[in-house]
C-alpha positions as CSV (number, residue, x, y, z in Angstrom):
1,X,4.5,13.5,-13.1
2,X,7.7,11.4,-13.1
3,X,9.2,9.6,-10.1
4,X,12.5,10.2,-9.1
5,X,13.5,7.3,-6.5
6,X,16.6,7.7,-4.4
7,X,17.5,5.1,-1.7
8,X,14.0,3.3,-2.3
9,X,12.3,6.8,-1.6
10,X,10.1,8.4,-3.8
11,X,11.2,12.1,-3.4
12,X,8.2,13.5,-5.0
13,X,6.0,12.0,-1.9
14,X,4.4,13.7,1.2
15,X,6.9,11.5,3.4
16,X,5.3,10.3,6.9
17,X,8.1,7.8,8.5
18,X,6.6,4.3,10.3
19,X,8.7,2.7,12.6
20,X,6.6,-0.2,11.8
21,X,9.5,-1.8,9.3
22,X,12.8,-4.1,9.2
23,X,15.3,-5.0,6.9
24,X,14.3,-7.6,3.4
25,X,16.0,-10.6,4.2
26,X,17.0,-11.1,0.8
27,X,17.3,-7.3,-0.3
28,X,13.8,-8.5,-2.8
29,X,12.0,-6.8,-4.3
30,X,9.5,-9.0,-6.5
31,X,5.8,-8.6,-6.0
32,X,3.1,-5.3,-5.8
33,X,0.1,-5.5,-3.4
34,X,-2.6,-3.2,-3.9
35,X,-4.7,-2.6,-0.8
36,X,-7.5,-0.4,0.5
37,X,-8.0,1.7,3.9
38,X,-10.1,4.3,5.2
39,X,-10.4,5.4,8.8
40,X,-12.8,5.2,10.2
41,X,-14.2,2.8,7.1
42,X,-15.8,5.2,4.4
43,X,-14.4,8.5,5.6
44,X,-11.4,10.0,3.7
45,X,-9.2,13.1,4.0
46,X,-8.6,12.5,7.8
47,X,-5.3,12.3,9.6
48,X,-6.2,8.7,11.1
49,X,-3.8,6.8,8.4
50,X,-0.9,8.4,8.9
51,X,-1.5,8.1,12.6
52,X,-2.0,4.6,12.6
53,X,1.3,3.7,10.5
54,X,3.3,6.0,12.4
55,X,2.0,4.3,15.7
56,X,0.2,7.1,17.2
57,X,-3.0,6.6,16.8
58,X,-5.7,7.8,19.4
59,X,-7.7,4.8,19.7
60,X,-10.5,6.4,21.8
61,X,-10.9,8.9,18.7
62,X,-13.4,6.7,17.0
63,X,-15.8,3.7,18.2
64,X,-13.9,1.5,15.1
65,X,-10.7,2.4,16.4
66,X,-10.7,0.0,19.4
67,X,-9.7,-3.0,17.4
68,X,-6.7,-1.1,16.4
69,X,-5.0,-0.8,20.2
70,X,-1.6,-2.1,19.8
71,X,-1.4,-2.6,15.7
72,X,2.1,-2.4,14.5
73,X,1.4,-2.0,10.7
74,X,2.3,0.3,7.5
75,X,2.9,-0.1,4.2
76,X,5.2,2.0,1.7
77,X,2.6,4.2,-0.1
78,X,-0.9,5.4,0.7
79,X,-2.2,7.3,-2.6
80,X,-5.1,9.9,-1.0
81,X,-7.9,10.6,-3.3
82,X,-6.5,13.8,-4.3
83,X,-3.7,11.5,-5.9
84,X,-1.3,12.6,-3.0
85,X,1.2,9.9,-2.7
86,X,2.4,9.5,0.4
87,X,5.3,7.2,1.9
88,X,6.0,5.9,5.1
89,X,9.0,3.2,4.5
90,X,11.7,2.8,2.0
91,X,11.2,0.3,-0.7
92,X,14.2,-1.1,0.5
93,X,13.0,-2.2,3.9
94,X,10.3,-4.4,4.6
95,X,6.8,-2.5,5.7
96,X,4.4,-4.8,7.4
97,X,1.3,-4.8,5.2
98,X,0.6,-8.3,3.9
99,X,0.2,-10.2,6.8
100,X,-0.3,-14.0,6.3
101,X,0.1,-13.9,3.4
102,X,0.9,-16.6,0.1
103,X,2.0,-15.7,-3.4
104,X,3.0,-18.5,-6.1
105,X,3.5,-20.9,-3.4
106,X,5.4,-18.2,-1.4
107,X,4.6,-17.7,2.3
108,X,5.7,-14.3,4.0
109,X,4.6,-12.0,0.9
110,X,6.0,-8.9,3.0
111,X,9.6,-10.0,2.9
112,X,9.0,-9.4,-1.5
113,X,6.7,-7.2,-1.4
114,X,5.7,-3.3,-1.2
115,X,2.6,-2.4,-0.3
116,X,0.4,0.4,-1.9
117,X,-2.4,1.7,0.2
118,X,-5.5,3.4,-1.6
119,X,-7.5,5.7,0.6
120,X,-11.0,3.9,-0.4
121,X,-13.2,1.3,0.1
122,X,-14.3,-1.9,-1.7
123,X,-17.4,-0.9,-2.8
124,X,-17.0,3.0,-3.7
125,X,-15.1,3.7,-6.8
126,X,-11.1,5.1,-7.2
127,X,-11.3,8.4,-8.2
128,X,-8.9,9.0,-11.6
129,X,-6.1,11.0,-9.6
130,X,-5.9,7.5,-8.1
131,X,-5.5,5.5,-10.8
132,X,-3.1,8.1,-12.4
133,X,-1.0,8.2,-9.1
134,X,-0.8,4.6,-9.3
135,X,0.1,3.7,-12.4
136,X,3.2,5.8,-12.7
137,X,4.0,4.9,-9.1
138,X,3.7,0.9,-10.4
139,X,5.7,2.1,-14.1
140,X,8.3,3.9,-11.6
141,X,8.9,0.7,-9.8
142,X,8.9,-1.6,-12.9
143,X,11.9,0.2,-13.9
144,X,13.6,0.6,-10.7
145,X,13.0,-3.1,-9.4
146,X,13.4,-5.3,-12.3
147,X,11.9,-8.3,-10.7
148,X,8.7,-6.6,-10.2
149,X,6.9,-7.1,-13.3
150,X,3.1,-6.9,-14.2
151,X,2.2,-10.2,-14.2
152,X,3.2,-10.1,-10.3
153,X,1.2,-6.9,-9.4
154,X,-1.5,-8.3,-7.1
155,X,-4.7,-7.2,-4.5
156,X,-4.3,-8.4,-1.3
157,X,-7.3,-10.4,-1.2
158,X,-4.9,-12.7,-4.0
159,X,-2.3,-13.1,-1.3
160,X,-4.7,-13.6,1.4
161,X,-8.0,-15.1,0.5
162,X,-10.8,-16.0,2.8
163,X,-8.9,-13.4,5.6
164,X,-8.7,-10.1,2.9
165,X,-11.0,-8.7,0.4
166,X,-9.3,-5.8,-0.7
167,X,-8.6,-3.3,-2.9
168,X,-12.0,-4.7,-3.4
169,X,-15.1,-5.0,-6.5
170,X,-15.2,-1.4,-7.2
171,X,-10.9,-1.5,-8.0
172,X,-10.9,-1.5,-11.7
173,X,-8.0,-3.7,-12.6
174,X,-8.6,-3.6,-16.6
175,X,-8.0,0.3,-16.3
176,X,-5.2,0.1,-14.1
177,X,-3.4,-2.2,-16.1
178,X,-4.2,-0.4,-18.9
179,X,-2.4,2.5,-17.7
180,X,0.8,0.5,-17.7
């Protein structure tokens, strides 16, 4: 599947608007972060994601959920294990993914960055539609972001060590890049 990216939005996604977003402050974008999330943790195909970047979610739906009152967060893509890509902000706007966050010396890694969600865990493997969806989501935004390159593709545990530990052990970076 090719991309086709209009106004930082990927046209060939499920789209699922957050309001959990601003504006760059320098119009960047520079850096990849690849995360993981599953809700509740090691359960996948559930509406919970979308819920809880759009703001909505019913936090008396699962025990897990109660630490998640209140969380204004999303990030740009969440790729499902069916290789569904989803998108919930423009490339062009800053989600709110990365947290505290440091790259190369550079505090604020949201302000550069977009953040790629994989529906998973960090200790039960990426299924192939995952890496496929990936990789020509990442080639995609090479070409449209020139800054972002593939030396300055990252997981979030890079960006945040000691606080994050995802996409995790079972994220095969060798056959990620490899797809590039």
């Amino acid at each position: 599947m090719s991309f086709t990216v209009i106004d930082g939005w990927f046209t060939q996604a499920r789209f699922c608007l957050s309001p959990h977003f601003n504006l760059r402050p320098l119009k960047e974008v520079s850096l990849l972060v690849v995360h993981n999330i599953s809700l509740p943790a090691g359960r996948f195909g559930l509406p919970y994601i979308d819920q809880l970047f759009q703001g909505c979610l019913d936090v008396t739906a699962d025990p897990s959920f109660k630490d998640l009152d209140g969380l204004e967060v999303s990030a740009h893509f969440l790729i499902r294990r069916d290789g569904e890509l989803v998108q919930y902000v423009s490339c062009d706007d800053r989600a709110w993914h990365a947290g505290v966050s440091v790259f190369d010396g550079r505090a604020g890694c949201n302000d550069f960055a977009l953040g790629v969600e994989l529906e998973g865990t960090d200790d039960i493997d990426y299924t192939d539609e995952q890496y496929a969806c990936l990789a020509e989501l990442t080639n995609t935004l090479i070409t449209h972001y020139p800054a972002l390159t593939s030396d300055r593709i990252v997981g979030h545990c890079d960006i945040a060590p000691g606080r994050k530990t995802d996409p995790g052990d079972s994220f095969d970076w060798q056959r990620f890049k490899g797809l590039l």
